[in-house]
Phi, psi and omega in degrees: 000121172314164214209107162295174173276325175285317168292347161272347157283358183275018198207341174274117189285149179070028171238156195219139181271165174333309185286298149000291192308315173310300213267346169241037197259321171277358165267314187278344156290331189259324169284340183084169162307275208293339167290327182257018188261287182317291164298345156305319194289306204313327208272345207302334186292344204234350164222167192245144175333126171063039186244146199316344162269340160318243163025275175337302188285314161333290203274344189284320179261032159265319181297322188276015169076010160323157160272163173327145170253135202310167187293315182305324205299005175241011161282102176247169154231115182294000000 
């Protein structure tokens, strides 16, 4: 099956689709640095690495100039 470009960013790590880019140009706009800092940790519990809201929170805090959010923050023991 052929492979559009939004499905291959959608599979590739540190690539993010349009819509991705959008939805996270519109968290740091309507929330800020510390409103998107705040909703990464709260959601960390609740989605897994690289699934699209993940991604969406990735690029908000590259946009809001945040450092990377460390890795453990998906090590949990359930």
């Amino acid at each position: 099956m052929p492979t559009t470009p939004a499905a291959a960013g959608e599979t590739e790590p540190g690539r993010c689709s349009d819509d991705c880019k959008l939805d996270a140009v519109a968290l740091v706009e309507r929330f800020g640095a510390e409103g998107v800092a705040w909703l990464d940790s709260f959601l960390a519990d609740y989605i897994f690495s690289g699934e699209p809201l993940d991604r969406v929170l990735v690029k908000a805090r590259e946009l809001s100039r945040l450092a990377p959010r460390p890795h453990c923050a998906f090590d949990h023991e359930d």
